[in-house]
C-alpha positions as a Markdown table, in Angstrom:
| # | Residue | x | y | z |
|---|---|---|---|---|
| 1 | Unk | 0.0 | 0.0 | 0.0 |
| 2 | Unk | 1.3 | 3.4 | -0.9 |
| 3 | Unk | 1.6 | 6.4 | 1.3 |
| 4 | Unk | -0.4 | 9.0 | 0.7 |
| 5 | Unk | 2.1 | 11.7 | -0.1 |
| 6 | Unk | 3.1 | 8.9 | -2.7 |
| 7 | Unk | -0.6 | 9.0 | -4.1 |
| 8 | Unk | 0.2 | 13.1 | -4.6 |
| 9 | Unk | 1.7 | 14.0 | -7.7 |
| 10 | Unk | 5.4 | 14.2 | -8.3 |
| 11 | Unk | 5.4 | 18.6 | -8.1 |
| 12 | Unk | 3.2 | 18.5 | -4.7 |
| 13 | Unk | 5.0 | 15.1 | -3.2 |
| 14 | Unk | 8.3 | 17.5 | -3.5 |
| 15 | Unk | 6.5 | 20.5 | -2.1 |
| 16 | Unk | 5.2 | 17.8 | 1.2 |
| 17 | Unk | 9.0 | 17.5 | 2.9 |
| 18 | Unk | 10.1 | 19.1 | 5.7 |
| 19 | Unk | 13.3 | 20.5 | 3.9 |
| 20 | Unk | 10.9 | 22.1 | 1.1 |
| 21 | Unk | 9.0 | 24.1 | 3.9 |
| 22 | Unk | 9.8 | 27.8 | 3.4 |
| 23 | Unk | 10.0 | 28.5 | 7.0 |
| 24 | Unk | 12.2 | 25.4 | 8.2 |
| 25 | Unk | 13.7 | 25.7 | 5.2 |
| 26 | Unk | 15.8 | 29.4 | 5.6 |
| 27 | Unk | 15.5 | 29.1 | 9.4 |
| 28 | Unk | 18.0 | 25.3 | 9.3 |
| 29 | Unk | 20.9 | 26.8 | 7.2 |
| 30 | Unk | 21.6 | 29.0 | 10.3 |
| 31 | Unk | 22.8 | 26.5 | 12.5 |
| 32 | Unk | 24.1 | 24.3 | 9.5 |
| 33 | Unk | 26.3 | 26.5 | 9.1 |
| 34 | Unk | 27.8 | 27.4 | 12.5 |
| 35 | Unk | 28.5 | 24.2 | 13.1 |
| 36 | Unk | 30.3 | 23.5 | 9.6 |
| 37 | Unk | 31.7 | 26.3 | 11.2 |
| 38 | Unk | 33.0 | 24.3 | 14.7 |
| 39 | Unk | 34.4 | 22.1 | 12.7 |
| 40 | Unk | 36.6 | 24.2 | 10.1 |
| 41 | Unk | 37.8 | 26.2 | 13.5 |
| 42 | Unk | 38.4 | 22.7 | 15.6 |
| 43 | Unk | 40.5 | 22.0 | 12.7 |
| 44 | Unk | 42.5 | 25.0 | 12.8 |
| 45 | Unk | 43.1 | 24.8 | 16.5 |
| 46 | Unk | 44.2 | 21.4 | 16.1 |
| 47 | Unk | 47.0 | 22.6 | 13.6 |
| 48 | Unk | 47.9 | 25.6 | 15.0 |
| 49 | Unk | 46.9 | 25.3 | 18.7 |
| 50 | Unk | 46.4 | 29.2 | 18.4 |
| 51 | Unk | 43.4 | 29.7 | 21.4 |
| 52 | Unk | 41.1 | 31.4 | 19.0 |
| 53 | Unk | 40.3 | 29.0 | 17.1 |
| 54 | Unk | 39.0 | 27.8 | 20.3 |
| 55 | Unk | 37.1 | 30.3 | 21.1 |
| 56 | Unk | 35.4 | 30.9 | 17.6 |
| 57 | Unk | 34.2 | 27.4 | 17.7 |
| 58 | Unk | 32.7 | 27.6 | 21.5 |
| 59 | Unk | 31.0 | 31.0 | 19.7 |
| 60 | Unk | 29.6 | 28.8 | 16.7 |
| 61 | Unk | 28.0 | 26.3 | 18.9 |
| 62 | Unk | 26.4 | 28.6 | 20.7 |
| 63 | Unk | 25.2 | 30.5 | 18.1 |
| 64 | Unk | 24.5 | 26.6 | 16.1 |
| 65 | Unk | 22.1 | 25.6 | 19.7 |
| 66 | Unk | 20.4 | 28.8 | 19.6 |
| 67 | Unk | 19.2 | 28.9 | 16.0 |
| 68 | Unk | 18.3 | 25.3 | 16.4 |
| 69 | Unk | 16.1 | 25.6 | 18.8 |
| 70 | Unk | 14.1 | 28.6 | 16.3 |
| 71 | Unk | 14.8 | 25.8 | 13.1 |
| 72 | Unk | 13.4 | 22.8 | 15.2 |
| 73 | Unk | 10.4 | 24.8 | 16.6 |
| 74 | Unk | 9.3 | 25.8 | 13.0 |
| 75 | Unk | 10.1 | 22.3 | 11.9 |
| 76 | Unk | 7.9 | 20.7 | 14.8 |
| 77 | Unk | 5.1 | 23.1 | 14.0 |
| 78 | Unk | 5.0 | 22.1 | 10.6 |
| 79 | Unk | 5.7 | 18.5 | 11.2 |
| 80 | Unk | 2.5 | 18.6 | 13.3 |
| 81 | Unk | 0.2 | 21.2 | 11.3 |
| 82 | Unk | 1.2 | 19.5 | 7.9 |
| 83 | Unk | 0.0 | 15.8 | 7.2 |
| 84 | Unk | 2.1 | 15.1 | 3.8 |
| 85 | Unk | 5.6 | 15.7 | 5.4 |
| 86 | Unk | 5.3 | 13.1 | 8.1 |
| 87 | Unk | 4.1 | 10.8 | 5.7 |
| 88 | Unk | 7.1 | 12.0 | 3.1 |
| 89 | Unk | 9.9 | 9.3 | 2.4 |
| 90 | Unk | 12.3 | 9.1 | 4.9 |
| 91 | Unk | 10.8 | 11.8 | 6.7 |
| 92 | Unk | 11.5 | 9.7 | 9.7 |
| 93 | Unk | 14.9 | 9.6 | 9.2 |
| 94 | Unk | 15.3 | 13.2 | 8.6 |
| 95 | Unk | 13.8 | 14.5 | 12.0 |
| 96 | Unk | 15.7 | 11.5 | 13.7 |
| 97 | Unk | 19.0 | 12.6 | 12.2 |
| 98 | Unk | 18.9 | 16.0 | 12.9 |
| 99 | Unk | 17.3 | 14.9 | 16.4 |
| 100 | Unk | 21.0 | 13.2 | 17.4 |
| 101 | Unk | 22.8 | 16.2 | 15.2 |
| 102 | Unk | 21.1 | 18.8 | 17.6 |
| 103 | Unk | 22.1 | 16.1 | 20.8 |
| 104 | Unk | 25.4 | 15.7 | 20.3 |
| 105 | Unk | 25.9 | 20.1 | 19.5 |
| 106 | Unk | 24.5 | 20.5 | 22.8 |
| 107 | Unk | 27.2 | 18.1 | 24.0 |
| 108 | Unk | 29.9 | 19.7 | 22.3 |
| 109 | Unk | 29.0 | 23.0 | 23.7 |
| 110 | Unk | 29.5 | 21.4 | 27.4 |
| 111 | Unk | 33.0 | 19.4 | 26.0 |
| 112 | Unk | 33.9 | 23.2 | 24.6 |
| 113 | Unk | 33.6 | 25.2 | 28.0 |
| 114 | Unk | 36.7 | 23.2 | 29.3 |
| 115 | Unk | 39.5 | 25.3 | 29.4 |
| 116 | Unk | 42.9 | 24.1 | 27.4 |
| 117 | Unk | 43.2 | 21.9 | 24.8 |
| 118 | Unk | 41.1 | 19.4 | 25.8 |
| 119 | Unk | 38.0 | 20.9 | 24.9 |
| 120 | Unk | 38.8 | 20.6 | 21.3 |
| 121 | Unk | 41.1 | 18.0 | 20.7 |
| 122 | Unk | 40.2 | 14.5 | 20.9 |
| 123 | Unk | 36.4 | 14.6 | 22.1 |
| 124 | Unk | 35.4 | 18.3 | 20.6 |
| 125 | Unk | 36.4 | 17.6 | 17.1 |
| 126 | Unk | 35.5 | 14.1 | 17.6 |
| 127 | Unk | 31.8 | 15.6 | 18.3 |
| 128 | Unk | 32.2 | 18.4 | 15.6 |
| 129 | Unk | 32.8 | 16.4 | 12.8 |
| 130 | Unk | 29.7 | 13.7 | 14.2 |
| 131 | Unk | 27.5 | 16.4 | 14.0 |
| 132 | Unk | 28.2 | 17.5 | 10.5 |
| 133 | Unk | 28.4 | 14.3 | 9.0 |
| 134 | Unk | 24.7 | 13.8 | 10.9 |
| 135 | Unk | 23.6 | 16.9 | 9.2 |
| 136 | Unk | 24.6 | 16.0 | 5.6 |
| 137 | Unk | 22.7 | 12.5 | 5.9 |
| 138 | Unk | 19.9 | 14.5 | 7.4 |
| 139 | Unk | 20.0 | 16.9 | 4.3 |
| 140 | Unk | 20.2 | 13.7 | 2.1 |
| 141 | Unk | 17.2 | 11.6 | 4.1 |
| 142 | Unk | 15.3 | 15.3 | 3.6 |
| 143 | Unk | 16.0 | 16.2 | 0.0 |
| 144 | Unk | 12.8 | 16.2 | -2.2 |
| 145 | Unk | 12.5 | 13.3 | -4.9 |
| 146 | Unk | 10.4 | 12.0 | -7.6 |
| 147 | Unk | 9.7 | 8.8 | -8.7 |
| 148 | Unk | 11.8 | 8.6 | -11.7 |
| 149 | Unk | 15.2 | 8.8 | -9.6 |
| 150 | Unk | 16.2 | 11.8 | -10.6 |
| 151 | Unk | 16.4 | 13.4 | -7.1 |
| 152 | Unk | 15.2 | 16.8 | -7.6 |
């Protein structure tokens, strides 16, 4: 038996997920962003061990969490108000990803407020790259497709 957002047709089934809402949609690059952002700086502290890298990526995290919180409040109100993106494919898998991507930021931020070089290097970067490799399968699960394979 077919969903029904797979009974739509193929412009309104890529109009019914999450990632296609206009709201969610600007409001998720935000913290996508910062915390592409973590990681880039981690990376720099790491090679350099210069304490502003540091303190950029504790910044980015911050600023990642809070704009989460505004992206994942727009993106429970429109999983709740609108039917077709729960029942999207992989819509599931989406939320769930960005779910643990959100999780593990927080955790970062707390591994971040150490002082010294361990709060980046192993268990920061560790967490930074985690989260952005969470976010990219989250962007993949939540792209919009048709039927034919095409992927747009």
């Amino acid at each position: 038996m077919r969903s029904p957002a797979a009974r739509l047709p193929v412009a309104a089934r890529a109009r019914s997920t999450l990632s296609s809402q206009p709201a969610y949609a600007a409001l998720v690059q935000f913290p996508a962003v910062c915390f592409t952002g973590t990681l880039v700086s981690d990376i720099a502290y790491w090679h350099t061990t210069v304490f502003l890298w540091s303190t950029f990526s504790s910044w980015l995290l911050v600023a990642g969490c809070l704009t989460g919180v505004v992206a994942g409040t727009a993106a429970a109100a429109t999983w709740l108000r609108v039917p077709q993106v729960r029942t999207a494919p992989f819509a599931v898998f989406h939320a769930l990803l960005l779910s643990a991507a959100f999780a593990l930021a927080v955790a970062n931020t707390v591994v971040h407020s150490r002082e010294g070089h361990t709060a980046v290097v192993p268990l920061g970067l560790t967490l930074s790259a985690a989260v952005v490799v969470l976010m990219l399968l989250a962007t993949w699960f939540g792209w919009p497709r048709d039927d034919a394979g095409g992927g747009r």
